[in-house]
Residue frames as qw, qx, qy, qz and C-alpha x, y, z in Angstrom:
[[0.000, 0.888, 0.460, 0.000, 0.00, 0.00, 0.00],
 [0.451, 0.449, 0.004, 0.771, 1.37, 3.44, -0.97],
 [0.266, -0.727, -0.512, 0.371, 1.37, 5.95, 2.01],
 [0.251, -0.906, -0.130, 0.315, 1.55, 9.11, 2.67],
 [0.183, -0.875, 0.304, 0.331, 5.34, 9.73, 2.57],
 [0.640, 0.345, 0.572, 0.380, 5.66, 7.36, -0.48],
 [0.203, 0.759, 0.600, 0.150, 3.33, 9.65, -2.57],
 [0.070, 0.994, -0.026, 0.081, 4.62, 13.14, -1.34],
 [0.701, 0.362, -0.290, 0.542, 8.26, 14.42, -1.21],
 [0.489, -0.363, -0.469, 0.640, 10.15, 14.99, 2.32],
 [0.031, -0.061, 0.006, -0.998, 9.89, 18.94, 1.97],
 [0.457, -0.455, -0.433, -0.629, 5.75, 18.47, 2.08],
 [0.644, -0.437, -0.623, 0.081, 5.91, 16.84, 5.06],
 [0.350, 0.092, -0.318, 0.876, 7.20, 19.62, 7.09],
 [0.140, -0.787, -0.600, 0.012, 4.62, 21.40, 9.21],
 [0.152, 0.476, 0.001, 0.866, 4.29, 24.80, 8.70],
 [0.326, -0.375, -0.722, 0.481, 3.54, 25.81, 12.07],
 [0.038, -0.392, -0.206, 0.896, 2.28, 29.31, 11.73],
 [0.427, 0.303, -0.248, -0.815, 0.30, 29.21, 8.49],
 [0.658, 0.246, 0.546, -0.457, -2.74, 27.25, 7.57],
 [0.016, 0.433, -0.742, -0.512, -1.31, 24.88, 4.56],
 [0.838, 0.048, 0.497, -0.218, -2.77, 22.55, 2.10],
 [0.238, -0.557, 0.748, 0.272, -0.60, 20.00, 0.46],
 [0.855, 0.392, 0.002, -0.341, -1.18, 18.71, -2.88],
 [0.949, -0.124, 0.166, 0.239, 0.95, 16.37, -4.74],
 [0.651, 0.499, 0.171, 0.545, 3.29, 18.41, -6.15],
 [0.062, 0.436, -0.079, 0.894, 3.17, 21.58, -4.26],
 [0.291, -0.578, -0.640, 0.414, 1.55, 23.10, -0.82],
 [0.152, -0.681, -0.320, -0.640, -0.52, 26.17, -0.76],
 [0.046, -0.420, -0.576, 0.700, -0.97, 28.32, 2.44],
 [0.143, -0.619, -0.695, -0.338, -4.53, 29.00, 2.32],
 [0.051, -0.407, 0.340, -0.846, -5.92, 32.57, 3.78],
 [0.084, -0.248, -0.892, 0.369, -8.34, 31.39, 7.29],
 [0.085, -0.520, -0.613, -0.588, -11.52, 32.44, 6.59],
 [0.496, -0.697, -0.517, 0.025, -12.30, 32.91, 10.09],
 [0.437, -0.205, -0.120, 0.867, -9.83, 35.62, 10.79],
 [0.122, 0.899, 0.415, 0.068, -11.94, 39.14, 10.58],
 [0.442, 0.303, -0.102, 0.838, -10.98, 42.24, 9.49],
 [0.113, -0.837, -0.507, 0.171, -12.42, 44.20, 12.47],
 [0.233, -0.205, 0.072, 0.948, -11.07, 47.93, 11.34],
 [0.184, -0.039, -0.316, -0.930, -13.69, 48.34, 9.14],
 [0.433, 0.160, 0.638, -0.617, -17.59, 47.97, 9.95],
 [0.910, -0.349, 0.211, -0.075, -19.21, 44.87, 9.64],
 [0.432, -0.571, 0.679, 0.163, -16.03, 43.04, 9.69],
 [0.784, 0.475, -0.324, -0.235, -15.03, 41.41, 6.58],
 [0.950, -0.098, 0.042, 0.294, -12.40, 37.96, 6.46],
 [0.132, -0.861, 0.354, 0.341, -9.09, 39.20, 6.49],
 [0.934, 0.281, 0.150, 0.165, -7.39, 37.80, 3.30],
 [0.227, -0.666, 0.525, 0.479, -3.43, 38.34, 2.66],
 [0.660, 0.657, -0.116, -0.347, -3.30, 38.57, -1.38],
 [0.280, 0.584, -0.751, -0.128, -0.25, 35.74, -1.24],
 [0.299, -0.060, 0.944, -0.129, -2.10, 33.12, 0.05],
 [0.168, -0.295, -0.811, -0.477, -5.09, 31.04, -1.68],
 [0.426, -0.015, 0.342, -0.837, -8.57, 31.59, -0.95],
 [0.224, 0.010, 0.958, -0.176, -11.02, 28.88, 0.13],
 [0.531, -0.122, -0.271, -0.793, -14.59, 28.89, -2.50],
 [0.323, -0.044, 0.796, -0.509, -16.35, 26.81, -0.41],
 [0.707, 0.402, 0.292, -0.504, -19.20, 26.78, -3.03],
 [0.623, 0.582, -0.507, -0.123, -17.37, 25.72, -5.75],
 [0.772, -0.556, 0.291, 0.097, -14.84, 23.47, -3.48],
 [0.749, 0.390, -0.142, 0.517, -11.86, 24.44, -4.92],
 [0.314, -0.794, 0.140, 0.501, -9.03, 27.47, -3.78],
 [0.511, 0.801, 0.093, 0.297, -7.25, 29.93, -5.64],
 [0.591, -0.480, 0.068, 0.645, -4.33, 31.31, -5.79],
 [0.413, 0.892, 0.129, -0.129, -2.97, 34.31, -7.83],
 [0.670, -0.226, 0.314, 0.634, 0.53, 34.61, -8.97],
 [0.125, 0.850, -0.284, -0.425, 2.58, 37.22, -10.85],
 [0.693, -0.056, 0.563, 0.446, 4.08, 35.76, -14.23],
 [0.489, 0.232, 0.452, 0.709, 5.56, 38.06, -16.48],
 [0.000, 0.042, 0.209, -0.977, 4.17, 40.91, -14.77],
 [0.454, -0.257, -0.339, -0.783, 0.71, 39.27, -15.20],
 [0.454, -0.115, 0.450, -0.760, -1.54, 38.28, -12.80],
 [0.530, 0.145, -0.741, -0.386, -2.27, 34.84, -13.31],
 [0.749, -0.200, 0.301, -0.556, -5.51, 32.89, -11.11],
 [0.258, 0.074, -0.960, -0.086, -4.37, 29.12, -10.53],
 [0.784, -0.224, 0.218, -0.537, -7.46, 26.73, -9.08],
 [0.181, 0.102, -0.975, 0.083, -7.03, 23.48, -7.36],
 [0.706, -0.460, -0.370, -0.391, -10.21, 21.27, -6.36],
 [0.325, -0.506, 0.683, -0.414, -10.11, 20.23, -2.64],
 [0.893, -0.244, 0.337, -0.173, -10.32, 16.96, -3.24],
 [0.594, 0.574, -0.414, 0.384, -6.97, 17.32, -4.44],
 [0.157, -0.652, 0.622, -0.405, -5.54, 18.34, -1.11],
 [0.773, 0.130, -0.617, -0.061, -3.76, 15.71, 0.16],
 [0.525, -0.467, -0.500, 0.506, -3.20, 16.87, 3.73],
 [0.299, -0.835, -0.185, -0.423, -4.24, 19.76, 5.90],
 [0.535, -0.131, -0.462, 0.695, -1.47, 20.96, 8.03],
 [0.242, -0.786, -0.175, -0.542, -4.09, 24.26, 10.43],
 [0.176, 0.202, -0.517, 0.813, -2.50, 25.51, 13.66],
 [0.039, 0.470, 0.805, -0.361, -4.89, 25.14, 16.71],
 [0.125, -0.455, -0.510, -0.719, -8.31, 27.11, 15.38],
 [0.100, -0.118, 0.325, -0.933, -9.66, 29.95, 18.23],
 [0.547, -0.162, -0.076, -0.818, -13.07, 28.73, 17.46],
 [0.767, -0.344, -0.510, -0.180, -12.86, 25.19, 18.22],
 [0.420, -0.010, -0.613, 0.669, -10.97, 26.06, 21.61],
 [0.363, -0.142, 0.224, -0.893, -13.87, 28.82, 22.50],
 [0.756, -0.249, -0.152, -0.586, -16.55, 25.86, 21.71],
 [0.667, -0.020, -0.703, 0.247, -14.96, 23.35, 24.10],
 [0.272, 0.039, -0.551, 0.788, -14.73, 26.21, 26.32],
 [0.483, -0.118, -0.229, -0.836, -18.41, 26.58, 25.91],
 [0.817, -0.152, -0.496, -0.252, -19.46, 23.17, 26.12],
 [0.602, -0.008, -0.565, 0.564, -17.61, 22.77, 29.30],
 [0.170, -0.002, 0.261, -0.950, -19.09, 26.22, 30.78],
 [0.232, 0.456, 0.751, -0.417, -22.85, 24.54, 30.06],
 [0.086, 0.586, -0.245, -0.767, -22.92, 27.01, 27.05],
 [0.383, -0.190, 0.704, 0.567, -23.18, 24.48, 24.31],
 [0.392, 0.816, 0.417, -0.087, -25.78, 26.54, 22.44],
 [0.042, 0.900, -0.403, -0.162, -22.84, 29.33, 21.73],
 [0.576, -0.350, 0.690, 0.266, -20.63, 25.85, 20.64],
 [0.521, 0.455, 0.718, 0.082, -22.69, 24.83, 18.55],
 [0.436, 0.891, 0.021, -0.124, -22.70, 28.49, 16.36],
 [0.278, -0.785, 0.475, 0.285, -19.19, 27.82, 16.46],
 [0.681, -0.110, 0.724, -0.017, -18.79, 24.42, 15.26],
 [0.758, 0.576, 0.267, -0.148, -21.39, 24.77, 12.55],
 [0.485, 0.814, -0.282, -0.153, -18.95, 26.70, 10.15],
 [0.011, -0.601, 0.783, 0.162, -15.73, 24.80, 10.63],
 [0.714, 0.180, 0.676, -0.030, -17.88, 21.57, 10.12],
 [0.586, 0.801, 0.123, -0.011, -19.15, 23.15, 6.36],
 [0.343, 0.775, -0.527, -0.061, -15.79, 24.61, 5.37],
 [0.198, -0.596, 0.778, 0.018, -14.07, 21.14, 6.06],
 [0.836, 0.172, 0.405, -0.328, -16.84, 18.85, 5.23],
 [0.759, 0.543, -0.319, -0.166, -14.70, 18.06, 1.57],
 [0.465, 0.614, -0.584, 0.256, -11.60, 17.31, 3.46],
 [0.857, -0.426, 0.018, -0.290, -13.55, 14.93, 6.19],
 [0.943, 0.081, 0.148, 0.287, -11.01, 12.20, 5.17],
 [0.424, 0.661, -0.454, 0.421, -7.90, 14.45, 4.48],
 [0.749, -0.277, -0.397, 0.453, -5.34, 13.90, 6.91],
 [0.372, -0.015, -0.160, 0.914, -5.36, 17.16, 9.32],
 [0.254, -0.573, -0.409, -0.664, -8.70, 18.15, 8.58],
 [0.162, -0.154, 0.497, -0.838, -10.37, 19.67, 11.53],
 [0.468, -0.206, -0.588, -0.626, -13.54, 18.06, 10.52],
 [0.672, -0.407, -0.615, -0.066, -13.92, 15.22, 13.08],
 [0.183, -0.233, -0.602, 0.741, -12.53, 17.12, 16.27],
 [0.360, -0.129, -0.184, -0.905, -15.48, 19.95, 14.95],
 [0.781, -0.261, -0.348, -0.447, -17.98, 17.12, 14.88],
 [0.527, -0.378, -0.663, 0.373, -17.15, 15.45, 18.43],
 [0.077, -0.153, -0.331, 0.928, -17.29, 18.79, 20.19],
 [0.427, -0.189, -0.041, -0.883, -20.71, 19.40, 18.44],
 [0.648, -0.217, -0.715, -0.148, -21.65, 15.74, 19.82],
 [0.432, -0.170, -0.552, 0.693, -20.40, 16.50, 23.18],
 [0.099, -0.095, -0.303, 0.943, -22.48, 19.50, 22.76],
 [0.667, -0.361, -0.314, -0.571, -26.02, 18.24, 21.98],
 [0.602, -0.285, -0.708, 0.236, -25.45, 15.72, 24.75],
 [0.257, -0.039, -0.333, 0.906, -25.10, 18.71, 26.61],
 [0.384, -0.061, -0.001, -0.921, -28.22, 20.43, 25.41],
 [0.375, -0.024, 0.761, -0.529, -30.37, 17.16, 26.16],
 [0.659, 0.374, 0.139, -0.637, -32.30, 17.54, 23.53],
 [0.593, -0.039, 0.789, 0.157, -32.41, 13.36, 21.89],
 [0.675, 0.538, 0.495, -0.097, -34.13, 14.70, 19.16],
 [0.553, 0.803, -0.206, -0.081, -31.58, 16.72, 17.36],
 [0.228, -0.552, 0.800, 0.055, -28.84, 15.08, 18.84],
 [0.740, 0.122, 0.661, -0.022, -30.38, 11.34, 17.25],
 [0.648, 0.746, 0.150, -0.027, -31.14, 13.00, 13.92],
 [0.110, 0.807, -0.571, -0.102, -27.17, 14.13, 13.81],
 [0.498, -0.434, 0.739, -0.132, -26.49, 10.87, 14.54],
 [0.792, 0.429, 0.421, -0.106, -28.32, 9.21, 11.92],
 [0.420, 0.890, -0.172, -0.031, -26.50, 11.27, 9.64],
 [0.100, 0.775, -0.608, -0.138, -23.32, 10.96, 10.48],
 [0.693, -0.174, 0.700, -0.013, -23.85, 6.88, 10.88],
 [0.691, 0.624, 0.273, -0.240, -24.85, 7.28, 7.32],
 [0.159, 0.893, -0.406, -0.114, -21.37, 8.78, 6.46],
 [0.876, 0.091, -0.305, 0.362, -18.15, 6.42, 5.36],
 [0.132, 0.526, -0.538, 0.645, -16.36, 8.82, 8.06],
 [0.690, -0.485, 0.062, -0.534, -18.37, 7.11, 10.39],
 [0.949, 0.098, -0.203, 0.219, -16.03, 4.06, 9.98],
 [0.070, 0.694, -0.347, 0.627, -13.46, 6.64, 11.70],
 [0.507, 0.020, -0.712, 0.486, -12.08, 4.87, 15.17],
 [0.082, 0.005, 0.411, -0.908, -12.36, 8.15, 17.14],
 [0.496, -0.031, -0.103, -0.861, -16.02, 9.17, 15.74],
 [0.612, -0.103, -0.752, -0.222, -17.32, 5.28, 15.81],
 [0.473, -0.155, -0.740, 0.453, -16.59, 5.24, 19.30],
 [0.047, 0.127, 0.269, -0.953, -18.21, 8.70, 19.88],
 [0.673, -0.124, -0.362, -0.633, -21.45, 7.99, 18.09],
 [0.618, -0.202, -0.759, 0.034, -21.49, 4.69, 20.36],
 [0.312, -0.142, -0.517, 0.784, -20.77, 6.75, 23.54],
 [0.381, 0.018, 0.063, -0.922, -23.82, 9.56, 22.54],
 [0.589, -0.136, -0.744, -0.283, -26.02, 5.98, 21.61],
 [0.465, 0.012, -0.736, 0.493, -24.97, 5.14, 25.27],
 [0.139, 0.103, 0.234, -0.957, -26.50, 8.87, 26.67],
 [0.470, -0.108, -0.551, -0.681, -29.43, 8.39, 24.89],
 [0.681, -0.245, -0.666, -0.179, -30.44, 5.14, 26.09],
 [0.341, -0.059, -0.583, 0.736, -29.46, 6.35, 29.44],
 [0.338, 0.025, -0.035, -0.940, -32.06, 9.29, 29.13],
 [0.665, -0.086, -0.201, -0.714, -34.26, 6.99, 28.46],
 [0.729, -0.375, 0.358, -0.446, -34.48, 4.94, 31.34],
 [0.888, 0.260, -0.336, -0.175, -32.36, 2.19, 29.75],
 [0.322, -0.779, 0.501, -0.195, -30.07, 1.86, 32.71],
 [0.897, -0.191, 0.393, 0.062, -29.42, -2.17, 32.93],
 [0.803, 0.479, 0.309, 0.172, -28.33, -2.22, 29.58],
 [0.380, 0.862, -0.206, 0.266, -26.55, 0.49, 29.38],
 [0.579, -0.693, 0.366, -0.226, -24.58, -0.32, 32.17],
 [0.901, 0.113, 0.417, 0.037, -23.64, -3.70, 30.67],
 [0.753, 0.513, 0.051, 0.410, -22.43, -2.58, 27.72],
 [0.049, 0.969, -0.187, 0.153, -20.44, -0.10, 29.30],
 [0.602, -0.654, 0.447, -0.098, -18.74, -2.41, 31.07],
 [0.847, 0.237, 0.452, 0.148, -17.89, -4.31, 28.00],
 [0.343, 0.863, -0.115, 0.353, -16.76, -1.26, 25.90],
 [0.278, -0.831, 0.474, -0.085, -14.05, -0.59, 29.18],
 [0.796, -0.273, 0.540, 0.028, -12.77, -3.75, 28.75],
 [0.764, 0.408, 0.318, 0.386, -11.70, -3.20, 25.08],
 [0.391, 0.867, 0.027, 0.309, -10.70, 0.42, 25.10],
 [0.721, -0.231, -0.117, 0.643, -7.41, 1.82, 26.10],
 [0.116, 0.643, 0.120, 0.747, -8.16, 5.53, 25.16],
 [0.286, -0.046, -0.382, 0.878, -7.72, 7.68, 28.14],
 [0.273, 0.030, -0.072, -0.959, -10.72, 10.16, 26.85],
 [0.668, -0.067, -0.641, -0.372, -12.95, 7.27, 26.11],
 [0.501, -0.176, -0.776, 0.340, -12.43, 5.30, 29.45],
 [0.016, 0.057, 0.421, -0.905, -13.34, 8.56, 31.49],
 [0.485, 0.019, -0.094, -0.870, -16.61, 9.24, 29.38],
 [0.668, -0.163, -0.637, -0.348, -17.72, 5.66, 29.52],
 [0.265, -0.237, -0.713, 0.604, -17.11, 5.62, 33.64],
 [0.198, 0.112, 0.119, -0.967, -19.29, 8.84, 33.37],
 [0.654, -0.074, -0.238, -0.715, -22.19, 7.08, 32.03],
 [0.593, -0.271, -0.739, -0.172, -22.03, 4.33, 33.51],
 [0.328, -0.178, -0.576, 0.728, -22.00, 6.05, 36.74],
 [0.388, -0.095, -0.023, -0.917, -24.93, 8.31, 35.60],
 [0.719, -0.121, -0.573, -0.375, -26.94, 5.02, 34.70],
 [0.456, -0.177, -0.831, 0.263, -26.02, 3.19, 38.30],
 [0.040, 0.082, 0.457, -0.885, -27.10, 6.38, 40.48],
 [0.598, -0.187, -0.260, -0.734, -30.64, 6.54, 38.50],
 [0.733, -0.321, -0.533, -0.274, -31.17, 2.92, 39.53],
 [0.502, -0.762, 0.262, -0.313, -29.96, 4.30, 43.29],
 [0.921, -0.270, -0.146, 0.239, -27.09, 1.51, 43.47],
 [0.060, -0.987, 0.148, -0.008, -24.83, 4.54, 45.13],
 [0.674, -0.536, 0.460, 0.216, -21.93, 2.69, 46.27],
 [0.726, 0.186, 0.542, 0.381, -21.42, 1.34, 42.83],
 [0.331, 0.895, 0.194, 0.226, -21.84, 4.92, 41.04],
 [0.326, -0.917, 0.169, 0.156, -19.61, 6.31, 43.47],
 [0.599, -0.394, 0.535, 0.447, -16.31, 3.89, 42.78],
 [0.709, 0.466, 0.469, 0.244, -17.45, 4.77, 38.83],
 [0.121, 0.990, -0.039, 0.060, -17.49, 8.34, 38.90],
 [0.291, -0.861, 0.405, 0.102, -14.39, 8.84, 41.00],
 [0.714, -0.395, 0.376, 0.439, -12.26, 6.80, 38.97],
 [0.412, 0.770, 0.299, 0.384, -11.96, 9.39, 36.65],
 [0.056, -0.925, 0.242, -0.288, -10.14, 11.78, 38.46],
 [0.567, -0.596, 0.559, 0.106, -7.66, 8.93, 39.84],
 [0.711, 0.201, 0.639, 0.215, -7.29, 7.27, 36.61],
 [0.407, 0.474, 0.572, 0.531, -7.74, 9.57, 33.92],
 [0.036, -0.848, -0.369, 0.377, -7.38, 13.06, 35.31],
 [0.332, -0.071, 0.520, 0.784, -5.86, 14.39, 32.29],
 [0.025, 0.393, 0.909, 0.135, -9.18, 14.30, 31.34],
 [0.070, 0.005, -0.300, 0.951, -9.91, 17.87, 32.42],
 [0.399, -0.169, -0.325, -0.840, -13.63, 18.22, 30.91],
 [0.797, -0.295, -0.470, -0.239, -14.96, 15.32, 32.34],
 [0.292, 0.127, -0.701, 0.638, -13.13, 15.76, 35.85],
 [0.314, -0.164, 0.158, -0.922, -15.90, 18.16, 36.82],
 [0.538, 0.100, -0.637, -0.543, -18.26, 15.63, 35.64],
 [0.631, 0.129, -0.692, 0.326, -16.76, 13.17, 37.72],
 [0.110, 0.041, -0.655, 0.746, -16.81, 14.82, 40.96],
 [0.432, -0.238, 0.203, -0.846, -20.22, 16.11, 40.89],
 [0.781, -0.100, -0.554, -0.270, -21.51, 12.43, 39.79],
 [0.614, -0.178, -0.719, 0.273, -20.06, 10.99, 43.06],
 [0.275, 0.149, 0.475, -0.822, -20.95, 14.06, 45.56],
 [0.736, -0.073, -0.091, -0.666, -24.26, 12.94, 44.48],
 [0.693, -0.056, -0.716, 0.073, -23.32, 9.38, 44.81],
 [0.111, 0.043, -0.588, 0.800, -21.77, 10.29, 48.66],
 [0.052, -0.135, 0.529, -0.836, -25.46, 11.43, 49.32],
 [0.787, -0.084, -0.434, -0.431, -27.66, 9.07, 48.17],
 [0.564, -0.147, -0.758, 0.293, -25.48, 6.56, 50.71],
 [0.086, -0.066, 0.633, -0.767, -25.70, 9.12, 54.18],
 [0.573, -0.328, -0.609, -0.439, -28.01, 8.13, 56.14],
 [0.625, -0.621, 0.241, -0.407, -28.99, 7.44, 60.01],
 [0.941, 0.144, -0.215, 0.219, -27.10, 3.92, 59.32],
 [0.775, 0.072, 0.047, 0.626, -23.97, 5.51, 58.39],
 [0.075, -0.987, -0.034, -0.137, -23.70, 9.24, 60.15],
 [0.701, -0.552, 0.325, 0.313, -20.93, 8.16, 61.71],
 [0.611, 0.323, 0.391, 0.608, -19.24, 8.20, 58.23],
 [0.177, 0.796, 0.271, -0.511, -20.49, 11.75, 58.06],
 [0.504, 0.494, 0.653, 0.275, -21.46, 11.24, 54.09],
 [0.346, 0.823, 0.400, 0.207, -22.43, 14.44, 53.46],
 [0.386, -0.821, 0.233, 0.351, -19.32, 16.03, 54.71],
 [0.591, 0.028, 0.696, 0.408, -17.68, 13.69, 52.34],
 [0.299, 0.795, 0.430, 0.307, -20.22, 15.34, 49.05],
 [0.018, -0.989, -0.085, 0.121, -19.36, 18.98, 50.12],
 [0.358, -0.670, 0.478, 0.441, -15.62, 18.57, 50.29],
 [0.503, 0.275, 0.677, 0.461, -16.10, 17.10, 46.35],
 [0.203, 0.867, 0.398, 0.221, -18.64, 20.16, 45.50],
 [0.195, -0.905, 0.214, 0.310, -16.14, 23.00, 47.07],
 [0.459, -0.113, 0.637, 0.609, -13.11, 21.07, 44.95],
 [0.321, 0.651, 0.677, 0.125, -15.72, 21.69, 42.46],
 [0.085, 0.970, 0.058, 0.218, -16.38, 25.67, 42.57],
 [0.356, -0.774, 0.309, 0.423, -12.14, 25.97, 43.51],
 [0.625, -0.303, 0.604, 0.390, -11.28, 24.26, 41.03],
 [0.131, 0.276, 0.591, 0.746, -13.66, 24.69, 37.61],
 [0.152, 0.378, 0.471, -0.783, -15.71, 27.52, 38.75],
 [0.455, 0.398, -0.062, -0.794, -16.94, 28.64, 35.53],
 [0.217, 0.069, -0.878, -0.421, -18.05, 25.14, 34.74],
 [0.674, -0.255, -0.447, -0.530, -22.01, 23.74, 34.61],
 [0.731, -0.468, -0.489, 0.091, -21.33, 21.49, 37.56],
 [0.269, 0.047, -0.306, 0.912, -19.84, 24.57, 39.29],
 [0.008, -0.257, 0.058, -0.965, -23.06, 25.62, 39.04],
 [0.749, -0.277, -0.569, -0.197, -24.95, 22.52, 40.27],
 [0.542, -0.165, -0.599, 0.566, -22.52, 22.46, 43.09],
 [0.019, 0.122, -0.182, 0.976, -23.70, 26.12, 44.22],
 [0.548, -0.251, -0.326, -0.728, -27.47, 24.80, 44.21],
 [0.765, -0.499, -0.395, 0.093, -26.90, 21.90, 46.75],
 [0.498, -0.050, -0.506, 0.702, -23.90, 23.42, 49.05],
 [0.412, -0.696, -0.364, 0.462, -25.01, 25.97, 52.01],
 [0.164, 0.885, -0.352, 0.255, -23.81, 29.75, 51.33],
 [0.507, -0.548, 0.583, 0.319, -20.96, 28.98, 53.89],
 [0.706, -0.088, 0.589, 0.383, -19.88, 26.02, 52.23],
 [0.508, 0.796, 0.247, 0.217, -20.05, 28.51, 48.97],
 [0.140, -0.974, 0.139, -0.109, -18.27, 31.09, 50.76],
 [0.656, -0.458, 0.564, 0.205, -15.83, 29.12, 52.35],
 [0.635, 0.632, 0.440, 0.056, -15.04, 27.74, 48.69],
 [0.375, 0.872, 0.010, 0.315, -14.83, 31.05, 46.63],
 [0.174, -0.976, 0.127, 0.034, -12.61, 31.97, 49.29],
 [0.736, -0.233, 0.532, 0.347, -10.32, 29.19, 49.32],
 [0.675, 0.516, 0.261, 0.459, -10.39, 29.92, 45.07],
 [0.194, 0.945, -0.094, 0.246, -9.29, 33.21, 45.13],
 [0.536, -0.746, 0.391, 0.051, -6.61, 32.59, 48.01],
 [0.814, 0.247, 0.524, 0.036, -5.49, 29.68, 45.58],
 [0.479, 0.796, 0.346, 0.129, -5.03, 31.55, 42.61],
 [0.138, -0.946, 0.239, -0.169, -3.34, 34.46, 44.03],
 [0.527, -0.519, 0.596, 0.312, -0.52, 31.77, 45.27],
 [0.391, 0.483, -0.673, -0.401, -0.57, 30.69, 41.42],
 [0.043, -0.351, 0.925, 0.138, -1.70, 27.11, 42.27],
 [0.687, 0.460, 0.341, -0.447, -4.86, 26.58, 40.05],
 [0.540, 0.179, 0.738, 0.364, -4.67, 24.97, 36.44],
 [0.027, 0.106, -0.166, -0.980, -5.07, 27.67, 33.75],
 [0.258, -0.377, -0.705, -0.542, -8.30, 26.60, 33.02],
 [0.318, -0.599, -0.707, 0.200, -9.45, 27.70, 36.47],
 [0.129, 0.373, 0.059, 0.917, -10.60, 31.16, 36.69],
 [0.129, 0.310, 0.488, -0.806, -12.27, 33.46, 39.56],
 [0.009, 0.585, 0.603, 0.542, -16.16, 33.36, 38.45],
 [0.077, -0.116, -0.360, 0.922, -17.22, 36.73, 39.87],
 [0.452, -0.048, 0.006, -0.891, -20.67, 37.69, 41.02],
 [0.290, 0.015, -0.903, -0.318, -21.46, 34.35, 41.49],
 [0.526, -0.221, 0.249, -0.783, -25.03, 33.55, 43.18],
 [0.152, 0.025, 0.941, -0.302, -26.91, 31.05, 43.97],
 [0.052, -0.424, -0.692, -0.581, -30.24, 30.27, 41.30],
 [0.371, -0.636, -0.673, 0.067, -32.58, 30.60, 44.74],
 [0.220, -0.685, -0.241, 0.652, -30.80, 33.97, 46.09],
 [0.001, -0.004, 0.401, 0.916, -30.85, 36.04, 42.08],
 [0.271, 0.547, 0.500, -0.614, -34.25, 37.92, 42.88],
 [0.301, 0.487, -0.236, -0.785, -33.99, 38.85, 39.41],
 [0.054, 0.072, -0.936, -0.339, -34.40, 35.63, 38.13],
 [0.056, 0.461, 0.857, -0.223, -37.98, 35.94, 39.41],
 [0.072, 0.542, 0.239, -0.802, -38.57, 39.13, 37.96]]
């Protein structure tokens, strides 16, 4: 089988690290990012630099111009020429993770859309942005709950020969998983989860399939067993940042399904609070930051924010943790009733 670095010469294979390239057989094009705005002038237009190509999205080709013989001379390539996509990290899919991860994933999801469409030819190029686009917008109907446009995406993309894609196969099975979870399919889902952990070795994958199956044991109230699901995710797979949050809140809820008059002595719900405060010190400005703020006490809020900010100030948060300011409680914002 002929690969890759058969097929292209060593000089193609270099990654241009700073400019958005695409590499045909013969030659490599830096291409101008559509998504860059000029904001000087009102509304903002794309910012295009007249030496790189420009992407026709309707047509699916790019252009380039060139000077030859003092003329101006338009080349077009189709994009299903390009033989790799070599794009430096893209602002918009790093804002919609940071969306979907804030509870936001309506604002992901305007993000997503376009870098799905302007890559959709080059699904299958190597480098394309396509399939991280489309897991983040999976990750971000699961988010918005709603089974009916999340199923119908799903159909679609099962329809697709990118569906045959490792990463994405396993993500359409994992949003299958949610689903049936929503809908009250707990035994089952539970089962197969445990059957999927036993074949995968992905790091990102193992976390999100503890995460349902730890949603699916707490519905059917077997706590003890949700608890040791959730929390190995943060001892196993805390790399995992998105789904840490996830993780903790799933087992402070686990922690207080067990307390009881039994087992005060344990004092359970001490146990939950010191998970929810890790919670709002650690990803404040995340969705289960803001779950955790609906069961803890003000103290235990207070006590918390203070610990984040004290935290911070010594430098020893994770950049992703930031002071959320003005935070409230749903029950004490009077305006929310107004």
């Amino acid at each position: 089988m002929r690969t890759l670095r058969t097929i292209l010469p060593a000089v193609l294979l270099a990654a241009a690290a700073s400019a958005q390239t695409f590499v045909f057989r013969n030659d490599r094009w830096e291409v101008n990012d559509p998504f860059k705005m000029d904001t000087s002038v009102m509304p903002p237009k794309p910012l295009v630099d007249p030496k790189k190509a420009i992407i026709n999205q309707v047509q699916a080709t790019v252009q380039r111009s060139v000077l030859q013989g003092g003329v101006e001379v338009t080349n077009t390539r189709k994009l299903s020429d390009v033989l790799q996509v070599i794009w430096p990290e893209m602002p918009k899919l790093v804002e919609a993770r940071a969306f979907v991860n804030r509870g936001e994933p309506a604002k992901a999801l305007d993000n997503v859309e376009a870098v799905i469409k302007l890559f959709e030819p080059l699904k299958k190029v190597p480098g394309s942005l396509w399939l991280e686009a489309t897991v983040i917008k999976l990750d971000a109907l699961d988010r918005l709950n709603n089974d009916a446009a999340l199923g119908g995406f799903l159909d679609t993309l099962e329809k697709d020969e990118a569906s045959s894609q490792p990463e994405l196969a396993t993500k359409i099975q994992l949003s299958r998983l949610l689903q049936r979870s929503r809908r009250g399919e707990h035994e089952s889902v539970i089962r197969e989860a445990d059957e999927l952990i036993g074949k995968m070795d992905d790091a990102g994958v193992l976390a999100r399939l503890h995460i349902v199956k730890g949603a699916s044991l707490l519905a059917t109230r077997k706590y003890e067993a949700a608890m040791n699901a959730y929390l190995r995710v943060p001892v196993f797979y805390g790399t995992e940042q998105d789904q840490v949050p996830k993780a903790l809140l799933g087992a402070a809820q686990a922690f207080r399904g067990m307390d009881g008059p039994a087992v005060r002595e344990q004092k359970l719900e001490e146990t939950s609070y010191r998970y929810l405060r890790d919670i709002l010190i650690t990803y404040p400005v995340s969705k289960e930051a803001d779950e955790a703020r609906k069961i803890l006490p003000k103290e235990e809020v207070a006590k918390a924010e203070a610990e984040q900010k004290k935290m911070a100030a010594a430098g020893l948060l994770p950049d992703n943790a930031t002071i959320k300011k003005n935070a409230v409680r749903p029950e004490d914002d009077q305006s929310a009733n107004r």
